[in-house]
Residue, then its C-alpha position, 0 to 999 in steps of 0.5 A: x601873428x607872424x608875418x609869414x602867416x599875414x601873408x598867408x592868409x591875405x593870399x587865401x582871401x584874394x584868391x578866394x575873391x577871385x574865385x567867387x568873382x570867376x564864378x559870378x562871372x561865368x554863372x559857376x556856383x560851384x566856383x563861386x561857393x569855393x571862392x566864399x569857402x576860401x575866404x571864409x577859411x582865410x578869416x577863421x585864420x586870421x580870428x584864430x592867429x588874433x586869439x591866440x596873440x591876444x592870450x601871449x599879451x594877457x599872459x605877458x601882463x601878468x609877468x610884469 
């Protein structure tokens, strides 16, 4: 996973807390359902960058 893309989705995920935060806050379930979205959305990410990190160390140790 690139750096760029860490960044990316770490940003996704605190604005996803903050939203739902907001949303407790001010009794929005509209808002905080978007914040748990967004945070959800932010760990498929990072499950996908990690699969697909891990199939280029697989594919690296069968050219050795």
């Amino acid at each position: 996973m690139s750096g760029i893309d860490k960044i990316k989705n770490a940003a996704e995920e605190l604005k996803g807390k903050a939203k739902e935060g907001m949303g407790k806050a001010t009794d929005n379930e509209q808002m905080q359902a978007e914040g748990q979205a967004d945070q959800t959305s932010a760990e498929a990410k990072k499950a996908g960058e990690n699969v697909k990190d891990t199939a280029g160390d697989v594919k690296d140790a069968f050219k050795n």
